[in-house]
C-alpha positions as CSV (number, residue, x, y, z in Angstrom):
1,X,110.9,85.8,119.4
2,X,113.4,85.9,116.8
3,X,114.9,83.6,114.1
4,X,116.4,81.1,113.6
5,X,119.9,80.0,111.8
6,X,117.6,78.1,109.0
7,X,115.3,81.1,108.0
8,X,118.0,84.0,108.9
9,X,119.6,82.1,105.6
10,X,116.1,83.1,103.3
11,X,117.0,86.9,105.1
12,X,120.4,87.0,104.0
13,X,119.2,86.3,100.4
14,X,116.8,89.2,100.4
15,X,119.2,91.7,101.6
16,X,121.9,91.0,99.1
17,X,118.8,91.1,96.1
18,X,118.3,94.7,97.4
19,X,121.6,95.8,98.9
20,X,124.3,94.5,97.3
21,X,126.4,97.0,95.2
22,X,124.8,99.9,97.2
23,X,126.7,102.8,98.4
24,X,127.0,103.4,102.5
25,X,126.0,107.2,102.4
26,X,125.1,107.6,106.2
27,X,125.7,105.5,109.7
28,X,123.9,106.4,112.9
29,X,123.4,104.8,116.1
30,X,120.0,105.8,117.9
31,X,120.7,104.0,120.9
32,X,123.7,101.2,122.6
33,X,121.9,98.7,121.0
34,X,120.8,99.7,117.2
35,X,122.7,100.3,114.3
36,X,121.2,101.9,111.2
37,X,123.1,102.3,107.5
38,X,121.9,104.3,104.6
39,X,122.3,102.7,101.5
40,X,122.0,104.3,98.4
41,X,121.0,102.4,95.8
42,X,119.5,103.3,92.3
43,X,118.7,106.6,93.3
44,X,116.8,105.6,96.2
45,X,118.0,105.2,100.1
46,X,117.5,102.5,102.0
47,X,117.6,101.7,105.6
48,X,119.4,98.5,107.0
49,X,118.3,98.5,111.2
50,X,120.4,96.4,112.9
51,X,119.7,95.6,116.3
52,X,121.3,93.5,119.3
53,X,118.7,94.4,121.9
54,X,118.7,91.1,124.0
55,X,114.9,90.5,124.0
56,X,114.5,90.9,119.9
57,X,118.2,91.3,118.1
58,X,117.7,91.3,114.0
59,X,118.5,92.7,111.1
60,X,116.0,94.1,108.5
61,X,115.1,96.8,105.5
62,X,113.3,99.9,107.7
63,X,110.6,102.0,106.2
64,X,111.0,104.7,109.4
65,X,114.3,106.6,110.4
66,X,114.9,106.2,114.2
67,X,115.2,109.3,115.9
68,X,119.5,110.0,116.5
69,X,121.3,111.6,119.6
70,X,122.7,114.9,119.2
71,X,126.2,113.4,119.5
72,X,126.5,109.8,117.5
73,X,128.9,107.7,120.4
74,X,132.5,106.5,119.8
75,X,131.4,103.7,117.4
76,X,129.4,105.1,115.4
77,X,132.2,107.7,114.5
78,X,135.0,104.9,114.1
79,X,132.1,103.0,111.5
80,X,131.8,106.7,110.0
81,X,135.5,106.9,108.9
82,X,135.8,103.4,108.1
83,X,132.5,102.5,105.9
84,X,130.9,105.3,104.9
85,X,130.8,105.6,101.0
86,X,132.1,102.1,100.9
87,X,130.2,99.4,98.7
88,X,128.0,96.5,100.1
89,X,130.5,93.7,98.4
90,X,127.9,90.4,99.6
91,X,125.6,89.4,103.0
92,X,126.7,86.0,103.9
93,X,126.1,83.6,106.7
94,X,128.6,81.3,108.9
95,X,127.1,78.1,108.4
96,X,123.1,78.2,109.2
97,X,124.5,80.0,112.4
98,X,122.9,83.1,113.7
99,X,126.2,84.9,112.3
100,X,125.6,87.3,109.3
101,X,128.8,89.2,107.2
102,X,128.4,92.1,105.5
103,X,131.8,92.8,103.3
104,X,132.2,96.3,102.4
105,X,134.6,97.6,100.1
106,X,136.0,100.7,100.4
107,X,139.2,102.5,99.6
108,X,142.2,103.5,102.0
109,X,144.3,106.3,102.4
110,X,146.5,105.2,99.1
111,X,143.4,105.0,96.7
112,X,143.6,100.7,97.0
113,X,140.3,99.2,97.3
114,X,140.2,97.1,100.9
115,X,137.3,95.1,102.2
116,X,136.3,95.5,105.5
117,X,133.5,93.4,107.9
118,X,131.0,93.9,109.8
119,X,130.0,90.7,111.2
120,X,126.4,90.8,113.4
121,X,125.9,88.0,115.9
122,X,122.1,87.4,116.6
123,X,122.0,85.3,119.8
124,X,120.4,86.4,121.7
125,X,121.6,88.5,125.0
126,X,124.7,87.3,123.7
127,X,124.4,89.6,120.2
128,X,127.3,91.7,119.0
129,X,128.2,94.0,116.1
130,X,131.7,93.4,115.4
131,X,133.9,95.4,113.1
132,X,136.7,93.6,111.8
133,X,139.5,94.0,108.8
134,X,141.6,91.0,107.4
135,X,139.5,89.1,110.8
136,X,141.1,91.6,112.9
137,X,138.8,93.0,115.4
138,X,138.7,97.1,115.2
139,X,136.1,97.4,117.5
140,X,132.8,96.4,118.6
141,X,129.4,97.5,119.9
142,X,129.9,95.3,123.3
143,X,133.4,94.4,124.2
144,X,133.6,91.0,125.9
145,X,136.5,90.9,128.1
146,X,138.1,87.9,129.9
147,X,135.9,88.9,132.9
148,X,133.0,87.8,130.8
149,X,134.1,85.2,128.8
150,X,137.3,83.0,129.4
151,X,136.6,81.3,126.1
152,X,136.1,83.8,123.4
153,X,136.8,87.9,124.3
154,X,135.7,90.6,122.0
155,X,138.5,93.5,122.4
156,X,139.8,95.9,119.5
157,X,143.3,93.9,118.3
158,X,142.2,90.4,118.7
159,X,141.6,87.9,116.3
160,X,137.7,87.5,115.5
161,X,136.7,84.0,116.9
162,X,133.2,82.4,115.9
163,X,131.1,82.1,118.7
164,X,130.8,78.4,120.3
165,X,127.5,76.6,118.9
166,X,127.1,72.7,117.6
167,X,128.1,71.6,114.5
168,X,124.9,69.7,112.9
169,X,123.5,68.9,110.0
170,X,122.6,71.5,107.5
171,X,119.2,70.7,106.3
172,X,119.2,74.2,103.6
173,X,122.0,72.6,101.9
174,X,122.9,69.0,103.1
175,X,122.4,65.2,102.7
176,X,119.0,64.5,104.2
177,X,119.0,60.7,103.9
178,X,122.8,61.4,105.8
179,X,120.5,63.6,108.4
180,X,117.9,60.6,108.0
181,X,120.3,57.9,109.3
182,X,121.7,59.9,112.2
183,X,117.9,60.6,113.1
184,X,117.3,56.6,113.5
185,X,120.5,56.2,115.6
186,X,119.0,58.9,118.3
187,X,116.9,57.7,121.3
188,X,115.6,59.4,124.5
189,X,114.4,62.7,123.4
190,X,111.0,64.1,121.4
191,X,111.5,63.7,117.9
192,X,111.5,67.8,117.8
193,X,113.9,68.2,120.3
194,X,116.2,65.4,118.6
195,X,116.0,67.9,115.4
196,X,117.4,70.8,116.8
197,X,120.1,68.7,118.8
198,X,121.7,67.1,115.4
199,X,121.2,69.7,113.4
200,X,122.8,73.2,112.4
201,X,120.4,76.7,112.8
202,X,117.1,74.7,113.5
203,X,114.9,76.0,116.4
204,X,112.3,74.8,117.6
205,X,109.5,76.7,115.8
206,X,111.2,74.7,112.6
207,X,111.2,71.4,114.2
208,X,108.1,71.2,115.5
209,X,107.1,72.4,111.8
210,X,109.1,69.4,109.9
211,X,107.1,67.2,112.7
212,X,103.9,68.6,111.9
213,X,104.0,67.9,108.1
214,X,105.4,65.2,108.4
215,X,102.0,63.9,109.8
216,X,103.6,62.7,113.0
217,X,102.1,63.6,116.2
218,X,103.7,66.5,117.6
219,X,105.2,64.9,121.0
220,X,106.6,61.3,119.2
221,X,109.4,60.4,120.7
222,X,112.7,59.7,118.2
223,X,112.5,55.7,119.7
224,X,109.0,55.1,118.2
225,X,109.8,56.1,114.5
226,X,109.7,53.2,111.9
227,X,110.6,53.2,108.5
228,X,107.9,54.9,107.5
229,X,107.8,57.6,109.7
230,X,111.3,58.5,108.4
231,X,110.4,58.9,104.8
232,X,107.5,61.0,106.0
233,X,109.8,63.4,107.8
234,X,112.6,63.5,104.9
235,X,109.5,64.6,102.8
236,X,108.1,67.1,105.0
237,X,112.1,68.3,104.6
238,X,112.2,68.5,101.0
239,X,109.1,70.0,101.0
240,X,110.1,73.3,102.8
241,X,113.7,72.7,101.4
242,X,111.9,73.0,97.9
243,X,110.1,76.4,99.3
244,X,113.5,78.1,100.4
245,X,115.1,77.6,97.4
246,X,112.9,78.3,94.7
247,X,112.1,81.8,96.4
248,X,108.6,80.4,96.6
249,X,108.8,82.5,100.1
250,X,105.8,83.2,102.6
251,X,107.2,84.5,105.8
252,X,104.9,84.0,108.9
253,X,104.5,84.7,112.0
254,X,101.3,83.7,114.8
255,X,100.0,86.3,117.6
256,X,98.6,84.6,120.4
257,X,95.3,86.1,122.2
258,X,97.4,88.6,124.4
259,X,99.0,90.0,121.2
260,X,102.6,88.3,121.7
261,X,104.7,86.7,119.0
262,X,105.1,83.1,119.6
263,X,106.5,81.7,116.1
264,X,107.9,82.8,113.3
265,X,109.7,81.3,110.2
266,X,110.8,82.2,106.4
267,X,107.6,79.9,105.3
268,X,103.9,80.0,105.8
269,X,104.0,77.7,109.4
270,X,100.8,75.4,109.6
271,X,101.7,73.4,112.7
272,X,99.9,76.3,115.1
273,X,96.1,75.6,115.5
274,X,95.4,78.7,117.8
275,X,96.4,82.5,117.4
276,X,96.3,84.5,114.6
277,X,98.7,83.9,111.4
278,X,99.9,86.7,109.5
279,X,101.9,86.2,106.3
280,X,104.5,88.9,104.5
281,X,106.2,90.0,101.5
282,X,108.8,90.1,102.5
283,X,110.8,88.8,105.7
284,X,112.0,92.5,106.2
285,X,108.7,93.3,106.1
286,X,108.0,90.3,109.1
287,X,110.8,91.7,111.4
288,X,110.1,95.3,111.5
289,X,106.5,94.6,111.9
290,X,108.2,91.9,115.0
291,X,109.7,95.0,116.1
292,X,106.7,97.0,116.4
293,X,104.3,94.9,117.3
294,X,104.9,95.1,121.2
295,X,102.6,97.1,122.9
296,X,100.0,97.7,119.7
297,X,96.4,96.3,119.7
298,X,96.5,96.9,115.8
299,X,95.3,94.3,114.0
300,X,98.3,92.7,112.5
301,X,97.4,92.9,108.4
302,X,96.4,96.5,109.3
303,X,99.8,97.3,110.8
304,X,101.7,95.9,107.8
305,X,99.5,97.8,104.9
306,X,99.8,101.1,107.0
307,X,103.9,100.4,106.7
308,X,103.6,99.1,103.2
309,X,101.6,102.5,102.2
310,X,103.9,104.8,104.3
311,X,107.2,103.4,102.5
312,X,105.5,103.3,99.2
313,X,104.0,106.8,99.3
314,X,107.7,107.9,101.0
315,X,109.4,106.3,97.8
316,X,106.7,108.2,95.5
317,X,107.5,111.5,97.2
318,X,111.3,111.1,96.7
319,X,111.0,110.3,92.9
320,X,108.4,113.3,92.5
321,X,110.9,115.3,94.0
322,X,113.8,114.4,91.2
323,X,111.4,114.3,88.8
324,X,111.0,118.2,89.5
325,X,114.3,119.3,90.1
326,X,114.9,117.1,86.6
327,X,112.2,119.0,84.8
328,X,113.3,122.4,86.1
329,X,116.6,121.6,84.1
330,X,114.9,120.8,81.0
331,X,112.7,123.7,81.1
332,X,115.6,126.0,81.4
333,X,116.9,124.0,78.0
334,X,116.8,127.5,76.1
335,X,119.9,129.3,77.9
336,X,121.7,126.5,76.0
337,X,120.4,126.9,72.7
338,X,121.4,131.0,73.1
339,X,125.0,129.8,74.0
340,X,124.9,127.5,71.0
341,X,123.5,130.1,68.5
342,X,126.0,133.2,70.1
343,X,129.1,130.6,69.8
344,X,128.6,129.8,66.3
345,X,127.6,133.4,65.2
346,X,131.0,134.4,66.4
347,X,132.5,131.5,65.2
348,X,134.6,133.1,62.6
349,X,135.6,136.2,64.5
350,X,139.0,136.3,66.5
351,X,137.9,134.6,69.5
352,X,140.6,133.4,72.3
353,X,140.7,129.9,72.6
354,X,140.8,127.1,75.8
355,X,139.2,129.1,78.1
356,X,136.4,128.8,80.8
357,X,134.4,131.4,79.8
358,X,133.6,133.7,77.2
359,X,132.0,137.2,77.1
360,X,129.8,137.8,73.6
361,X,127.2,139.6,72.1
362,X,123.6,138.8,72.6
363,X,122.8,138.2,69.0
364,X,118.6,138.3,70.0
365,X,119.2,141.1,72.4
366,X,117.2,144.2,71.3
367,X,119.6,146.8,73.5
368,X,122.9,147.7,72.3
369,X,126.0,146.3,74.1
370,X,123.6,143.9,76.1
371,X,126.2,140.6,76.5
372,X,126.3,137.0,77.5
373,X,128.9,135.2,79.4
374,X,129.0,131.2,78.3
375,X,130.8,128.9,80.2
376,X,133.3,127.1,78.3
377,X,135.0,123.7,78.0
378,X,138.6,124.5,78.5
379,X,139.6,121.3,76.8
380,X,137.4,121.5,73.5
381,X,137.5,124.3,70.9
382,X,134.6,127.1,70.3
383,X,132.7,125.0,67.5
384,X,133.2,121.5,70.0
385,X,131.5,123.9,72.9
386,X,128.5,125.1,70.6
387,X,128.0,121.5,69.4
388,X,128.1,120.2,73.1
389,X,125.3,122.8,74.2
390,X,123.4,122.0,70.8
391,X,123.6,118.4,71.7
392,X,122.6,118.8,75.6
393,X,119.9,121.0,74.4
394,X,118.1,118.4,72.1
395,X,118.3,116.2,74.9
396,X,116.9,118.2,77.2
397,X,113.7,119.6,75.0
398,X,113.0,115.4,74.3
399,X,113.1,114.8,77.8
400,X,110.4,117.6,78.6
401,X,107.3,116.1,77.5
402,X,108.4,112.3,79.0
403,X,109.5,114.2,82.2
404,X,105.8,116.1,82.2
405,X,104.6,113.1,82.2
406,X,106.0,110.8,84.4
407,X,105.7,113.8,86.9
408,X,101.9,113.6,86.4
409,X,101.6,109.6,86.6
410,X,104.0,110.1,89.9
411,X,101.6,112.7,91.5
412,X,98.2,110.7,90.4
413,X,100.5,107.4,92.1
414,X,100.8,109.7,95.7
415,X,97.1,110.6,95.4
416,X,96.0,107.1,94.8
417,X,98.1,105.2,97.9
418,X,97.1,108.6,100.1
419,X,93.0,107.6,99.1
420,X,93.9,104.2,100.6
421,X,95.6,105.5,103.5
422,X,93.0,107.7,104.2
423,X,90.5,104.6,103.9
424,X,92.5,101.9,105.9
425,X,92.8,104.7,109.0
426,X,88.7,104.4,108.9
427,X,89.2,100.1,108.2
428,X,87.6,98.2,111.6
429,X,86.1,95.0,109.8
430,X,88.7,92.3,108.5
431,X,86.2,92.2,105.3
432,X,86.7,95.8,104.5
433,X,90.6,95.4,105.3
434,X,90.7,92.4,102.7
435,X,89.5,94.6,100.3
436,X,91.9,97.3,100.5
437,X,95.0,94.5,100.3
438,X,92.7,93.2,97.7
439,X,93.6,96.4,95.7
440,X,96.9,96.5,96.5
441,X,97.3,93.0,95.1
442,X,96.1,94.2,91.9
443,X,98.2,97.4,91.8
444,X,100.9,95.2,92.3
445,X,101.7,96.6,95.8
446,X,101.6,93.5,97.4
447,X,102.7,89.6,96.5
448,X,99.4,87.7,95.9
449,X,99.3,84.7,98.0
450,X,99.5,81.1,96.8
451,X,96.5,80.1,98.8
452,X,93.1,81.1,96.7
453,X,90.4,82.0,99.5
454,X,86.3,81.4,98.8
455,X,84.8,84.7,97.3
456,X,83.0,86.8,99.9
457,X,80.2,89.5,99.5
458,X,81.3,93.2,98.9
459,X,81.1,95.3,101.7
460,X,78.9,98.3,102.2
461,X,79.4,101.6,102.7
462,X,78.1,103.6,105.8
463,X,74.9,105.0,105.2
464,X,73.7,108.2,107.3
465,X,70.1,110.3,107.6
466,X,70.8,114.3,107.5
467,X,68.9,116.2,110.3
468,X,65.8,116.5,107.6
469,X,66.1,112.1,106.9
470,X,67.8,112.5,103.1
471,X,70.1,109.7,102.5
472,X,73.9,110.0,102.6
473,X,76.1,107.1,101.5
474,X,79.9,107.0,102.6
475,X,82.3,105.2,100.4
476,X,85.1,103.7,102.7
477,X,87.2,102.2,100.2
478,X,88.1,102.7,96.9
479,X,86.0,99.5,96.0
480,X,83.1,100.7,97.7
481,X,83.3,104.6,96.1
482,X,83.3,103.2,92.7
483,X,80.1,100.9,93.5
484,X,78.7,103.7,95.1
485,X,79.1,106.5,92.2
486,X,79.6,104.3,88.9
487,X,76.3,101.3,90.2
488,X,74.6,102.5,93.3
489,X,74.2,106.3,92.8
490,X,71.5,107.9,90.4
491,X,72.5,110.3,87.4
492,X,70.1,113.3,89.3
493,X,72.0,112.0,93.2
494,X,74.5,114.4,94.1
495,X,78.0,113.9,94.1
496,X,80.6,115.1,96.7
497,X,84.4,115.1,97.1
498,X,87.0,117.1,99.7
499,X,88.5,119.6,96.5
500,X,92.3,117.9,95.1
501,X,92.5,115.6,98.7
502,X,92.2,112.6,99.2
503,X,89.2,110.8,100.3
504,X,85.6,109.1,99.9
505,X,83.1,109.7,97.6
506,X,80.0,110.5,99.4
507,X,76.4,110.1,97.9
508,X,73.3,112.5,98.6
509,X,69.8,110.8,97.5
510,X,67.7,113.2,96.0
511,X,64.5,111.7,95.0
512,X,62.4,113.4,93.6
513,X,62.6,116.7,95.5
514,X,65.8,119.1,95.1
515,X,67.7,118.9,98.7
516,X,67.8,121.5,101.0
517,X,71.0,124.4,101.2
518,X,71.5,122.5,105.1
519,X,71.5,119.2,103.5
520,X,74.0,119.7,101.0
521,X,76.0,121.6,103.5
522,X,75.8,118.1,105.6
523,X,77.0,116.0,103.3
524,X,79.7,118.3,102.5
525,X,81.1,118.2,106.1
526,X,81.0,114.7,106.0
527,X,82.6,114.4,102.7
528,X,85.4,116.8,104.4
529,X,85.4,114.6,107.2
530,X,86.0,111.2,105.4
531,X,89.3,112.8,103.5
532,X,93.1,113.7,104.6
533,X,91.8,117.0,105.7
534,X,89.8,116.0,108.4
535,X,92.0,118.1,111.4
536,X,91.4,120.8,109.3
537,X,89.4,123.8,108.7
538,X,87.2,125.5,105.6
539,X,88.2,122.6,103.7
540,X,86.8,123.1,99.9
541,X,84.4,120.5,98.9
542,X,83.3,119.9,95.4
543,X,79.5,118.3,94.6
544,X,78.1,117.7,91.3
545,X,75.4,115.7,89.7
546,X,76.2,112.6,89.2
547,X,75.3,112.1,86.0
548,X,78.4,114.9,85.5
549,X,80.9,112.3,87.3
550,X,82.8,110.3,84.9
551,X,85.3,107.4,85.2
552,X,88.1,107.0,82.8
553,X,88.5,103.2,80.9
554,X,91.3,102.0,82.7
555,X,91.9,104.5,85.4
556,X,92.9,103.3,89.2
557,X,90.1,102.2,91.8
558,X,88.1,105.0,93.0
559,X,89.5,107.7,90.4
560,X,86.9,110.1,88.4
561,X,86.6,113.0,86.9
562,X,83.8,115.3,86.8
563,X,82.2,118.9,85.6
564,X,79.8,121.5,85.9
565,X,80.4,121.0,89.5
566,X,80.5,123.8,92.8
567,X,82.7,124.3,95.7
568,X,81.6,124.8,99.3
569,X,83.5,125.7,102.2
570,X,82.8,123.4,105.5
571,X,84.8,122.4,108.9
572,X,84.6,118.7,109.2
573,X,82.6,117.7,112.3
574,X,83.5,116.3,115.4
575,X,84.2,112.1,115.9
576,X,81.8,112.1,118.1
577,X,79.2,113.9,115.9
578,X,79.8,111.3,113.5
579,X,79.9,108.5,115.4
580,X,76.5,109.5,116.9
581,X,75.0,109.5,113.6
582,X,76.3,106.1,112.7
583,X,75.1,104.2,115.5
584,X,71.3,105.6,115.0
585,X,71.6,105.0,111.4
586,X,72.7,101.1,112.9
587,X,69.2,101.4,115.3
């Protein structure tokens, strides 16, 4: 299942918002059939997949790096030493064909700045990527020679050809009440069919979605429509028309009952009564979960927030790691100061001048001939070079305390989207997965839908008996640990969390009567067991009362912070240990 011409359009727009004006830093080619391009782009890479594989060929923004052969082949090499560290100039379309451009400028051997194509064909087992220069072919992925094609070959010195397809109406961009008349003139076919014969990049998925709001039945033939039924359908045309362009976007797709695609579209599609419907953020987001989706028994929601949190937590990582490196240069701010100070207490002694370096006295240094060598600016004098590390010096002891922190917020960001990683690997009910793209809505993570849905109940945490009956509660999502510890728990309940890792808070009831060493030691295992450190061994656990567990006005879902609390040392238990105590707590 791929796209169409019509919602391939709503794809180009998203990958110039994101891509345009990035730098091409890397090209490889996992396999005969994929493409992949690193993009730099405000300090952050991003991956562009292209594919031509015959069963699924598209384009989209990748949150995972294919794996890449030792040896990249011929292509890949010539795309190397053509494109890379050129500029993404625009993504455009040829029509509402499934024909993208992607201009690139770069500069040639005599410093001039030269744009260069790569033009992807999307049709199918007929898909190419093409590289071509002033619409001369260089080379291409597949070449088509006159043995395959008499029409139209594919062969490095040719002149690039668009590939043969009908020239319809544009319904993105044209005169509907033009489309309208043509439509009353047709006869013999479905009125679904009849729209993707006069039209340009309309499948079938979109037709049979035009027919649907249109409040037509869905197998009218063209020859039965009256007046009516034509203003119907040129509103049900306006309608998604009005969608498209006013980025009002909610890309779908529907997964029948044996977990295969059957439709997909840049808009929410409401014509399907059967299968499951699944909406995006993005359509990059739709296509590589498309891509993926073969073979998984994953529900589809879960499969997108596990991709959503692995890019987001990627991206955090990446900026923590600047952050870091940009902090380590701050804190190192006082070397410049002592080149600034040295300079200007040797200011007025005979010092050469328009040279890279300098060897003076330490002026602080307590041992006699101890010296300093300070780079120099060649092109400024000895005052200009002291002012220069005065002035970089200043900026640098600002930027300490706003870098300390944004590296703080950054790490409290990776522990956050890592709780709800850890929760959505435990998620099995759609009300508990609601929840957690619930959150994610409100962290502004993900795009909240148009639609508003009922209110349902909260869900529960699990709820266990140790091996003398106390009560444990589980907190599987951050919505259920702060019920559990900030409404549910009591101030004298115990408290427990895996030590600086993220994961649940679990709940120990203890009544009246304090709980036994073996007890706590329980609920410490399971509290190790329902965190990242789960495959792991003599993972600390912390435990506290909870009348010493706090949580901060304002602070994320399922953060706290706590006192006077112990660590123990504990090995998770098996899966099947736990799942053994679930299903008797379920009897």
């Amino acid at each position: 299942m791929s796209l169409d011409g019509f919602s391939l359009s709503l794809l180009i727009t998203e990958l110039n918002q994101t891509l345009t004006g990035g730098r091409i830093d890397r090209i490889y080619q996992p396999d005969k059939h994929t493409l992949t391009l690193l993009v730099r782009q405000l300090n952050e890479t991003i991956r562009l997949l292209i594919s031509i594989k015959p069963e699924n060929p598209c384009m989209y923004i990748s949150a995972a790096l294919p794996e890449n052969p030792a040896a990249p082949p011929a292509f890949c090499m010539l795309l190397r030493k053509h494109l890379e560290d050129g500029r993404i100039a625009v993504f455009s379309q040829h029509g509402l064909d499934r024909t993208v451009f992607i201009d690139i400028d770069v500069r040639n051997e005599r410093g001039e700045l030269v744009t260069k194509r790569l033009i992807v064909e999307l049709m199918g087992k007929h898909s190419n990527i093409i590289f071509t220069q002033n619409n001369l072919i260089v080379d291409s992925i597949r070449r088509i020679g006159a043995n395959v094609s008499s029409y139209r070959q594919v062969l490095p010195g040719r002149q690039y050809e668009y590939p043969p397809g009908p020239l319809g109406h544009d319904l993105l961009h044209g005169s509907i009440p033009d489309f309208i008349a043509q439509l009353s003139l047709e006869n013999g076919l479905s009125l679904a069919k009849t729209i993707v014969k006069i039209t340009s990049g309309i499948g079938p998925v979109t037709a049979r979605e035009i027919v649907w709001r249109s409040g037509l039945p869905a197998d009218i033939m063209v020859d039965a429509l009256d007046k009516s039924d034509l203003d119907a359908i040129s509103e049900a045309i306006y309608s998604i028309r009005k969608l498209l362009q006013e980025d009002d976007l909610q890309p779908s797709l529907v997964i029948d009952a044996t977990n295969r695609i059957v439709a997909m579209a840049a808009f929410e599609l409401e014509h399907i009564a059967t299968g499951q419907r699944q909406t995006f953020s993005t359509m990059s987001q739709m296509l590589e979960f498309s891509s993926d989706q073969k073979g998984t028994q994953k529900p589809p929601e879960k499969i997108m927030v596990e991709k959503l949190l692995a890019g987001e937590i990627s991206k955090q990582k990446r900026k923590l790691a600047v952050l870091t490196e940009e902090l380590a240069d701050a804190n190192d701010c006082d070397q410049l100061r002592l080149y600034a100070d040295i300079l200007m207490a040797h200011l007025y002694h005979s010092l050469p001048s328009r040279c890279e370096q300098i060897v003076l006295p330490n002026i602080y240094s307590l041992t006699e001939g101890d010296t300093t060598i300070i780079p120099l600016d060649p092109s400024m004098s000895i005052l200009e070079n002291a002012q220069a590390y005065y002035g970089k010096y200043n900026k640098l002891k600002r930027a300490q305390n706003l870098l300390a922190e944004q590296l703080s917020h950054c790490r409290q960001e990776i522990a956050y989207l890592e709780s709800i990683q850890v929760a959505l690997a435990d998620t099995s009910l759609q009300a508990e997965l609601a929840e957690i793209k619930q959150e994610l809505t409100q962290a502004g993570y993900v795009k909240p839908t148009a639609k508003r849905r009922s209110p349902t109940a909260p869900t529960a945490p699990l709820q266990v008996a140790s091996s003398n009956g106390a009560i444990i509660w589980i907190g599987k999502n951050n919505h259920q640990n702060d019920a559990l510890t900030c409404k549910q728990a009591r101030p004298d309940d115990l408290w427990f969390h895996a030590k600086d890792i993220p994961g649940s808070h679990v709940i120990l009831r203890t009544d009246t009567v304090p709980p036994l060493e073996q007890t706590i030691r329980e609920a410490a295992q399971l509290a190790a067991y329902f965190s990242k450190a789960r495959q792991s061994s003599n993972v600390p656990v912390d435990f506290a009362k909870r009348r010493h567990v706090k949580k901060p006005t304002g602070a994320k879902p399922g953060f706290v912070i706590y006192d006077h609390q112990k660590t123990l040392y504990v090995t998770p238990p098996d899966e099947q240990t736990v799942q053994q105590k679930l299903k008797e707590n379920e009897k």
